[in-house]
TIVOLO-585925 format. One line per field, with one value per residue (C-alpha): x negated, y negated, z. Coordinates in steps of 0.001 Angstrom, whole numbers, plus 500000, padded with zeros to 6 digits. Last residue first. Layout:
east <- (X; ...) .
north <- (Y; ...) .
up <- (Z; ...) .
END
This chain:
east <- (163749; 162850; 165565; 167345; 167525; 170153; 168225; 168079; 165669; 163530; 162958; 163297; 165925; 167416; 167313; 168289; 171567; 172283; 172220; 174786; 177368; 179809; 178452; 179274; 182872; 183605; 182394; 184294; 187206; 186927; 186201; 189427; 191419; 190402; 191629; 195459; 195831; 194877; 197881; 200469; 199269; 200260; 199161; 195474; 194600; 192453; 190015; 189433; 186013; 186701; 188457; 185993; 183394; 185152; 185665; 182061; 180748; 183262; 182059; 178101; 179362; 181219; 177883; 175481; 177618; 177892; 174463; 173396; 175529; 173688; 174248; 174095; 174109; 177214; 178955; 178654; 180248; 182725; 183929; 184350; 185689; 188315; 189365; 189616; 192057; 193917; 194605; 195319; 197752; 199791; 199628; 201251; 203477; 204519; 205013; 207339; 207165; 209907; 211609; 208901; 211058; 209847; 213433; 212807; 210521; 213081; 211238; 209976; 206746; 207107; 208638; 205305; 202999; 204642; 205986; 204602; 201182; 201070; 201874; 204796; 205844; 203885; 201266; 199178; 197867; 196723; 197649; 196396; 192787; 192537; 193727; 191352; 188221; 189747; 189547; 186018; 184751; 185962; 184448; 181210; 181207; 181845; 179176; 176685; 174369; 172521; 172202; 176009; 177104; 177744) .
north <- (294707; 297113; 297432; 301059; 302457; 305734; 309096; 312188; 314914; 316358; 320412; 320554; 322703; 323103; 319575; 318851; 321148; 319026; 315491; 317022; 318070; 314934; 313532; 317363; 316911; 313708; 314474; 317879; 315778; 313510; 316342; 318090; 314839; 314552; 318287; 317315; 314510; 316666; 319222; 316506; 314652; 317914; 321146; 321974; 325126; 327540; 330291; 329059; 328929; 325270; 324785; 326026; 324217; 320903; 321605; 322108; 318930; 317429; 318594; 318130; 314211; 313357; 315217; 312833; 309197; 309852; 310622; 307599; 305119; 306585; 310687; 310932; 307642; 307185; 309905; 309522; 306212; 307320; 310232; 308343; 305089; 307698; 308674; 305238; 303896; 306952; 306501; 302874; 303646; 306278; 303832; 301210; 303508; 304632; 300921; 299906; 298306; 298427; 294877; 293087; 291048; 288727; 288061; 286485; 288932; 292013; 294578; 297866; 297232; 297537; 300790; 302118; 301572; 303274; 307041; 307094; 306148; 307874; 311002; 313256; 312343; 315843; 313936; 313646; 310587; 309366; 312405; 314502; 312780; 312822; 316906; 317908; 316246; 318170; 321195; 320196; 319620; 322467; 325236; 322919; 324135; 327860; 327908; 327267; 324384; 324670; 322182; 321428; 318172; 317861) .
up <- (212535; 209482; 206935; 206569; 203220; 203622; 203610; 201105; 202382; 200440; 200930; 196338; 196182; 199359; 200381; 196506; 196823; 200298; 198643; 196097; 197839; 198356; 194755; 193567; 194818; 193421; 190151; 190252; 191515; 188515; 185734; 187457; 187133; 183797; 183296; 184644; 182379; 178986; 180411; 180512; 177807; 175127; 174796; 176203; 175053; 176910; 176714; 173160; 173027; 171777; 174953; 177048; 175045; 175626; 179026; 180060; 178076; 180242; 183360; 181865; 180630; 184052; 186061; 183689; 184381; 187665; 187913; 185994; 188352; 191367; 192484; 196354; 197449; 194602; 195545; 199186; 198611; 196088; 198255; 201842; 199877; 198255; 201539; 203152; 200310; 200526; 204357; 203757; 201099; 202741; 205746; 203527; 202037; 205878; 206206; 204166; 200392; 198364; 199756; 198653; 196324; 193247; 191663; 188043; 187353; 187916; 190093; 187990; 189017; 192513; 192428; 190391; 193173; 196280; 195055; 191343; 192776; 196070; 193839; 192871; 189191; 188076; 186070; 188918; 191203; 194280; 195604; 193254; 193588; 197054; 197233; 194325; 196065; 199467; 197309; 195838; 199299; 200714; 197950; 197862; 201392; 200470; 198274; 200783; 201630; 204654; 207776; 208098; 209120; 213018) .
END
């Protein structure tokens, strides 16, 4: 059952599994779905097309991602639309920027600028997840999917 009240804890759990999705899909590290299943096949010799990388538990891997991420982006984008995706990305990054001009951190290099898009995108992700129960409690609408009449 989904929880009735929003708490800070639950945005907590959604922005660590948000964090979790996105590093595995990808991080700069070298460890990620990515650099483990979808570079190999890349670096194949043109002349001999093989599948021979691919095996199943990277197709699982994938499937499992795949059905994550269509979890967070649809809730994301019921929750938010295409203009609050666009607003949370610009206030997260809006965020970082003054951090870093406040100077509570530097950023050195790609390694560390890589790592704090894929915050901004699991902060997206995790505010799309949350963000149909912060308007319940702020405004006492609730957020519903369209359903046709029969």
């Amino acid at each position: 059952m989904a929880e009735k009240e929003f708490n800070w804890s639950g945005l907590a759990w959604r922005f660590l599994m948000a964090v979790v999705l996105v590093a595995a899909t990808y991080n700069p590290e070298g460890y990620s779905f990515f650099h483990w299943a979808l570079l190999p096949l890349t670096k194949t010799p043109a002349a001999t097309p093989t599948l021979s990388g691919i095996d199943p538990l990277k197709v699982l891997a994938g499937i499992a991602l795949l059905a994550g991420w269509v979890v967070f982006l649809q809730a994301t984008k019921r929750s938010l639309g295409g203009k609050g995706v666009l607003l949370a990305t610009a206030l997260f990054g809006g965020i970082i920027w003054v951090l870093i001009d406040w100077q509570v951190f530097s950023p050195r290099g790609t390694k560390a600028i890589s790592y704090l898009i894929l915050i901004v995108i699991a902060l997206v992700l995790a505010t799309g997840m949350s963000w149909s129960h912060v308007t319940r409690r702020l405004s006492g609408q609730i957020d519903t999917d369209e359903v046709a009449p029969p």
